[in-house]
C-alpha positions as CSV (number, residue, x, y, z in Angstrom):
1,X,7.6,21.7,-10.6
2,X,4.2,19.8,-10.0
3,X,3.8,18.4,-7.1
4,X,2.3,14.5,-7.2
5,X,-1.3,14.7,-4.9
6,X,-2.1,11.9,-3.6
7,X,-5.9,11.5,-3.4
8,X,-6.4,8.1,-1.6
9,X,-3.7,5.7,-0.2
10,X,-3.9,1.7,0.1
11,X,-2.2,-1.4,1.0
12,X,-2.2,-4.2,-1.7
13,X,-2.0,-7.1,0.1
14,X,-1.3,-10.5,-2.0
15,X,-1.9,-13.4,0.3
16,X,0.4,-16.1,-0.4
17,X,1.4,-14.0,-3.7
18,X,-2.0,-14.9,-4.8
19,X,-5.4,-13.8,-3.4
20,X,-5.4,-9.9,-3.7
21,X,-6.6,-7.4,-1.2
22,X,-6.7,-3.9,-1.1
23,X,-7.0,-2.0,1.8
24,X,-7.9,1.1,2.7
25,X,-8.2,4.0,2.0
26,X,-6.3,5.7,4.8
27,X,-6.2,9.2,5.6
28,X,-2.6,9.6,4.4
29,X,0.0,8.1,3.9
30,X,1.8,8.1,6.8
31,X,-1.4,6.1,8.0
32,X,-0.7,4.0,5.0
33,X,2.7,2.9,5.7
34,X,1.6,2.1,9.5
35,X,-1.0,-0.4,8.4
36,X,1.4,-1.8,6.4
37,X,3.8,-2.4,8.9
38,X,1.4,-4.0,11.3
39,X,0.6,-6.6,7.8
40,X,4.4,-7.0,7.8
41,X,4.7,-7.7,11.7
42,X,1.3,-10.4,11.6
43,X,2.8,-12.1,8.2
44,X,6.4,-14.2,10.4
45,X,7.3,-16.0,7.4
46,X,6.8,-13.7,4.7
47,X,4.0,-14.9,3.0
48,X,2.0,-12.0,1.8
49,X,3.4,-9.6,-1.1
50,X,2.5,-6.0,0.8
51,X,2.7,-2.9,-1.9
52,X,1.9,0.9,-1.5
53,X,-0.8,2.1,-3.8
54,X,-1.7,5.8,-4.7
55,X,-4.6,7.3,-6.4
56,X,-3.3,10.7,-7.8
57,X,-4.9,13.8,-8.4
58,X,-4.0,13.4,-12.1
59,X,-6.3,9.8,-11.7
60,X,-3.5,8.0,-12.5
61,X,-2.6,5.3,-9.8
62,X,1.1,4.4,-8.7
63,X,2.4,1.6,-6.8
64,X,5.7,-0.3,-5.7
65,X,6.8,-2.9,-3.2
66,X,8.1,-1.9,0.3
67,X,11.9,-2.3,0.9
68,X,13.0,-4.5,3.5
């Protein structure tokens, strides 16, 4: 089975669903899903669309919407 390398990790932010911004790259993903988090915790009323974005090895990028 191949395993999926990520090369670089962002945050797409969508202010107010929106202005886009992407931030990053962090130096995993675990570092990633912190930043995110902290966007989550500063955004009270929900605001912003926040979504995880990968750049693969393959050069293809992924990205989805955090749960809850």
């Amino acid at each position: 089975m191949k395993r999926k390398i990520v090369v670089a990790a962002y945050v797409l932010e969508i202010e107010g669903d929106i202005e886009p911004k992407l931030r990053g790259p962090y130096k995993n993903t675990d570092a990633r899903d912190r930043a995110a988090k902290r966007l989550r915790a500063k955004d009270r009323v929900q605001e912003n669309g926040i979504f995880a974005l990968d750049l693969m090895k393959s050069g293809k990028v992924r990205a989805w919407a955090y749960s809850a």
